[in-house]
C-alpha positions in Angstrom: -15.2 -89.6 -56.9 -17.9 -90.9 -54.5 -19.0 -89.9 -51.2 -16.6 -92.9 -49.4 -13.8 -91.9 -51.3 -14.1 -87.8 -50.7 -14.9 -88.4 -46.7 -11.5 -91.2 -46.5 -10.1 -87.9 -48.5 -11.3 -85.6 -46.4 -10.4 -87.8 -43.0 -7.0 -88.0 -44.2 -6.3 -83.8 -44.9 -8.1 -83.1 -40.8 -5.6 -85.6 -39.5 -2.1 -84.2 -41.6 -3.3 -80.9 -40.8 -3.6 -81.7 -37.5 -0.7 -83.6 -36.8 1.8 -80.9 -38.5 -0.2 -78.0 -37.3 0.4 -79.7 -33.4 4.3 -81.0 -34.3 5.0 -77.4 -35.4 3.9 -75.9 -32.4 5.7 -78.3 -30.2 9.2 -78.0 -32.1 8.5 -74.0 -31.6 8.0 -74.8 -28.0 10.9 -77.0 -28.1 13.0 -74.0 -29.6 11.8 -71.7 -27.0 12.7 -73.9 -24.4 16.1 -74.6 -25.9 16.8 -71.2 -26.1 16.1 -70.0 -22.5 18.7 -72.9 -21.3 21.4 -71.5 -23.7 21.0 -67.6 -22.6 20.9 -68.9 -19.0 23.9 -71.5 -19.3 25.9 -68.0 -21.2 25.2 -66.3 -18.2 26.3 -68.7 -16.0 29.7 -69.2 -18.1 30.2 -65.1 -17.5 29.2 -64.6 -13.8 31.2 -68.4 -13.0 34.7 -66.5 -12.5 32.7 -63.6 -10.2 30.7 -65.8 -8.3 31.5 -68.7 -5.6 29.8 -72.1 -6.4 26.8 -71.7 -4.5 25.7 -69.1 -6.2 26.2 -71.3 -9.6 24.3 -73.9 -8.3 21.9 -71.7 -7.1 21.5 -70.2 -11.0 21.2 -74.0 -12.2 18.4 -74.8 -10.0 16.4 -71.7 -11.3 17.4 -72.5 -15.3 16.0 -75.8 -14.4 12.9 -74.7 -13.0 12.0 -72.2 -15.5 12.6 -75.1 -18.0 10.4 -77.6 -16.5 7.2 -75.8 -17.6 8.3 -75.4 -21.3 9.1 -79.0 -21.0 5.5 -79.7 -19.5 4.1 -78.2 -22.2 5.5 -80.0 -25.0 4.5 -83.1 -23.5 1.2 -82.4 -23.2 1.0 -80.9 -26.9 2.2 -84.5 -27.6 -0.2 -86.1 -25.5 -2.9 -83.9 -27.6 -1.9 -84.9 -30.6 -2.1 -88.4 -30.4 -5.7 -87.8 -27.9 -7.1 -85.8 -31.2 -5.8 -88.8 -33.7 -7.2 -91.9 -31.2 -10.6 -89.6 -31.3 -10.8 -88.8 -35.1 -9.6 -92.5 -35.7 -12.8 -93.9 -33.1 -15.7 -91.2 -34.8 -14.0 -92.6 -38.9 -14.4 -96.8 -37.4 -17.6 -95.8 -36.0 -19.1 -94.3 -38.8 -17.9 -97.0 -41.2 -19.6 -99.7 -38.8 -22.5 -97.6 -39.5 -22.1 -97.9 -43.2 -21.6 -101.8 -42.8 -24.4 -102.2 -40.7 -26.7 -100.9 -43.0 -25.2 -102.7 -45.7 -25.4 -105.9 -43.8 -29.6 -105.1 -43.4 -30.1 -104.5 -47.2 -28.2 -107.8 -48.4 -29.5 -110.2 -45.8 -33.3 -108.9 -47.0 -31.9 -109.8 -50.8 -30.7 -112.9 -49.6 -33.9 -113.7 -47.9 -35.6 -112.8 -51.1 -33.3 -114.7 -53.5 -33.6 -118.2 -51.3 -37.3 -117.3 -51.3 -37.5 -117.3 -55.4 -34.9 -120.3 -55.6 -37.0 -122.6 -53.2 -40.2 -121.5 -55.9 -38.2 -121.9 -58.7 -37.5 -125.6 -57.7 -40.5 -126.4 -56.1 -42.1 -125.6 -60.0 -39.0 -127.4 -61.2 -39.9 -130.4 -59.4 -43.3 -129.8 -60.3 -42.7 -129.6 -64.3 -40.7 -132.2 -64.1 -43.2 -134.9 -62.5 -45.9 -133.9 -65.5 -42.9 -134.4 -68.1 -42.1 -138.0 -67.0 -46.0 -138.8 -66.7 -46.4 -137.5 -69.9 -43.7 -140.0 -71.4 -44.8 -142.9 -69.5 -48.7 -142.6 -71.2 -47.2 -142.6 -74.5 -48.0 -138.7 -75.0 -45.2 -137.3 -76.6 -46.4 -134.9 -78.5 -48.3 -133.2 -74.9 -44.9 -133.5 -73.0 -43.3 -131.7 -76.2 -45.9 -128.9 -75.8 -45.0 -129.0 -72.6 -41.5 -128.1 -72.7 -41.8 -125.5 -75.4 -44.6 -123.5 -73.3 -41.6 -124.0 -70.2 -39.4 -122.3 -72.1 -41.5 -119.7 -72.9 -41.7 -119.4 -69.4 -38.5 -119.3 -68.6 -37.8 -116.3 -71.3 -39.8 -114.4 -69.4 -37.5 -114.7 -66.7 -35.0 -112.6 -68.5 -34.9 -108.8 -67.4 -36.3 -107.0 -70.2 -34.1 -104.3 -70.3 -30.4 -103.1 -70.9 -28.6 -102.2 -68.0 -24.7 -101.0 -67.9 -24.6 -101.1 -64.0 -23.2 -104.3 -63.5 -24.7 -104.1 -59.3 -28.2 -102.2 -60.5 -28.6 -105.1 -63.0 -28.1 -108.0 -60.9 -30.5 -106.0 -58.1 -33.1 -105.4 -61.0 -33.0 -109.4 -62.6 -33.7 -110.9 -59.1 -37.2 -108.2 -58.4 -37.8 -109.1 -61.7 -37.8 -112.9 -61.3 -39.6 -112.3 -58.0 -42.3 -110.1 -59.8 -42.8 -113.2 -62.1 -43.2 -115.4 -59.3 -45.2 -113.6 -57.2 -47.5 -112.4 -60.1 -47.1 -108.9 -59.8 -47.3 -106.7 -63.3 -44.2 -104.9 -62.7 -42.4 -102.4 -65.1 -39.2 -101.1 -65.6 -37.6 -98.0 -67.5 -33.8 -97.3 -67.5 -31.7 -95.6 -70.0 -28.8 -98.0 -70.8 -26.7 -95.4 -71.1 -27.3 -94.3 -67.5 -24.3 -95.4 -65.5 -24.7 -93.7 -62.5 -20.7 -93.6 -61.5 -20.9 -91.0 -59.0 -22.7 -92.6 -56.8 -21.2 -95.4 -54.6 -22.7 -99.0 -56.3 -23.9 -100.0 -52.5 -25.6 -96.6 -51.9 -27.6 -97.4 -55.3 -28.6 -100.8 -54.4 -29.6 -99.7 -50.9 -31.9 -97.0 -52.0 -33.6 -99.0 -54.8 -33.8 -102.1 -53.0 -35.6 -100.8 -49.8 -37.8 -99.1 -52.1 -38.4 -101.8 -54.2 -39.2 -104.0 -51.7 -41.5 -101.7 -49.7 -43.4 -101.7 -52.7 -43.3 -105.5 -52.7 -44.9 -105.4 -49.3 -47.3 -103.1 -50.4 -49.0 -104.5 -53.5 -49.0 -107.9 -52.3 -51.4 -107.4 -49.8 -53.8 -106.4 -52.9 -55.6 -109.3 -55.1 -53.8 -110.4 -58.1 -55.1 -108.1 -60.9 -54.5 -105.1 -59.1 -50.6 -105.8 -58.1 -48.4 -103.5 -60.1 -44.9 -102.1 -59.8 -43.5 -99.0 -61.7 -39.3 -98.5 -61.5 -37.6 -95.6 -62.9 -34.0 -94.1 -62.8 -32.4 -91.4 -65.0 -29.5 -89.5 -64.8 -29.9 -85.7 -66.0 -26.8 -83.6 -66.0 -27.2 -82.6 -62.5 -29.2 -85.4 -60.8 -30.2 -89.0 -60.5 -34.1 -89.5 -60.0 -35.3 -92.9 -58.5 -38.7 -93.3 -58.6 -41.2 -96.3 -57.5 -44.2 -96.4 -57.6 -46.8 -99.1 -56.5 -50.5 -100.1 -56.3 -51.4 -101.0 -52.5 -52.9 -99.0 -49.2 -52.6 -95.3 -49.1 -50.1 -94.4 -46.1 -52.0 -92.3 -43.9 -51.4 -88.6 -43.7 -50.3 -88.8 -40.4 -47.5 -91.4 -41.1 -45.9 -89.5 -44.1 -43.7 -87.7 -41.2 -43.0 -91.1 -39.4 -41.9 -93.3 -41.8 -38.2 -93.0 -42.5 -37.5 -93.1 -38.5 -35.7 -96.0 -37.5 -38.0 -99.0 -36.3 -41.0 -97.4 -37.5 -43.2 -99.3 -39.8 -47.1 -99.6 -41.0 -46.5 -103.2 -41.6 -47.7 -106.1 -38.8 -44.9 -107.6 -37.0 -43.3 -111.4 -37.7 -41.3 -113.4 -35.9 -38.0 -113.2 -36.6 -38.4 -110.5 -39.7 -37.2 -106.5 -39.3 -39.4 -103.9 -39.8 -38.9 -100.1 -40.4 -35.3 -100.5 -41.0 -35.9 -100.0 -45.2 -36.9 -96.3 -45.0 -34.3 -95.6 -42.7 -31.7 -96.5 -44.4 -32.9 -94.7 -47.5 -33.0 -91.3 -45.7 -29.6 -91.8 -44.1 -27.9 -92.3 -47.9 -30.0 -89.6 -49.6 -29.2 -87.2 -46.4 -25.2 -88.5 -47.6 -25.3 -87.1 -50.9 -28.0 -84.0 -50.1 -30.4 -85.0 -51.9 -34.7 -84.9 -51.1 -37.7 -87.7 -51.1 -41.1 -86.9 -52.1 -44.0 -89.1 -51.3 -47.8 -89.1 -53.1 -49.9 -91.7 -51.4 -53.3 -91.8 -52.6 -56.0 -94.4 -52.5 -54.9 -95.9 -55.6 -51.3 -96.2 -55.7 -47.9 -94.8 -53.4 -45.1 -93.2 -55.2 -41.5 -92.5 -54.0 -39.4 -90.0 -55.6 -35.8 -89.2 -54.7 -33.5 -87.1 -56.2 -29.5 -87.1 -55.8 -27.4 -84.2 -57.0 -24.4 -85.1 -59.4 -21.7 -83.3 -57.8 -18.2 -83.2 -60.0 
């Protein structure tokens, strides 16, 4: 069961409990209230042939009043009731805005990223195509043959080189990949294709790996060519998941290693129109979820993130 499921769970149990808890008090109330009418309407009915009618009407007025505050009281356990569901119902919506807001951050960067591969991958197309047909119209067949065989080389290098069973990690994984390619960055992936990672929630995953893939996007990029490298790992052991990237690019200074995963804080220059210091954020908000721990090694030479997530049954 993941952590959405087991906190809808848990939602649900507060509010029955609540609700029953508060309905069983107000029908005890109710009871109590009931009952002090009945004694006092019996002792009416035996003092009604001693007594002259004003004194009856005088013994109403005071059953009356002594009910009025039992009846008070119900009313408001009501009006609590339904004040304690409006309030657990507004902090539930609120924190599932918060869940969709982050979600919301993670996919527009991967859509930004995927239109930024597809607008490379046709520029090239465009590109391969134009020597092709110049190719054909000198007569050189056998170069535009060449030509097409080292493209598809190309293009099978496209293809994720490993197996992955998570059908959301796998898409994630293909389009870094295909990125990597483009962007020439040596990048490296290890994953157990039996690791399924089923307790954890698929857009939890995604938003973990793909802030911290991208970070270390950012990162190495701003090297030369030859040095731009990307390590990914994730493993499942039988009590935790272990994500770990790591990346050549600037060490983070010493002093930052405290400041990074706070909202809006980032070491990388502003642009127009582009978030920064979101990614980190949201990383420690879903690893804070499940109770699990980052560790980060920056050096001169390369930046590694390690988080680890407890399997819980």
């Amino acid at each position: 069961m993941d952590i959405k499921k087991i906190k809808q769970k848990r939602f649900s149990t507060i509010i029955s409990l609540t609700v029953i808890i508060l309905l069983l008090l107000t029908f005890i109330n109710l009871y109590a209230a009931y009952s002090n009418i009945q004694q006092t309407v019996d002792l009416i009915g035996s003092l009604v042939l001693d007594s002259n009618i004003e004194t009856v009407e005088d013994m109403k007025k005071e059953a009356l009043q002594n009910s009025i505050p039992y009846l008070i009281f119900c009313g408001l356990f009501v009006l609590i009731t339904f004040a304690i569901f409006i309030t657990f119902q507004y902090c539930y919506q609120k924190e599932e805005r918060s869940q969709v807001g982050d979600a919301e951050v993670t996919y527009q960067v991967e859509f930004q990223s995927m239109l930024h591969t597809m607008r490379s991958i046709r520029h090239d197309f465009i590109n391969h195509i134009q020597v092709i047909q110049g190719l054909l119209k000198i007569g050189r067949e056998d170069r535009a043959f060449e030509y097409v065989n080292s493209l598809t080389a190309e293009v099978e290098m496209l293809e994720l080189p490993v197996k992955v069973n998570h059908p959301a990690l796998f898409i994630l994984l293909q389009s870094k990949w295909v990125r990597a390619q483009n962007d020439k960055v040596d990048m490296h992936i290890h994953i157990d294709p039996h690791n399924s990672f089923k307790k954890m929630n698929s857009i939890d995953l995604i938003k973990v790996l793909s802030n911290l893939i991208d970070n270390a996007f950012d990162a190495t990029l701003l090297g030369t060519e030859s040095e731009r490298f990307i390590n990914i790992e994730a493993k499942e052991t039988s009590s935790t998941y272990i994500f770990k990237v790591e990346n050549i690019g600037p060490e983070i200074p010493k002093n930052h290693l405290s400041k990074i995963f706070q909202a809006g804080f980032s070491t990388k220059p502003e642009k127009r129109g582009v978030a920064r210091g979101d990614g980190l954020g949201i990383i420690k908000k879903v690893v804070d979820q499940y109770g699990g721990s980052i560790d980060v090694q920056s050096n001169k030479h390369s930046t590694t993130f390690e988080i680890n997530i407890p399997i819980k049954s």
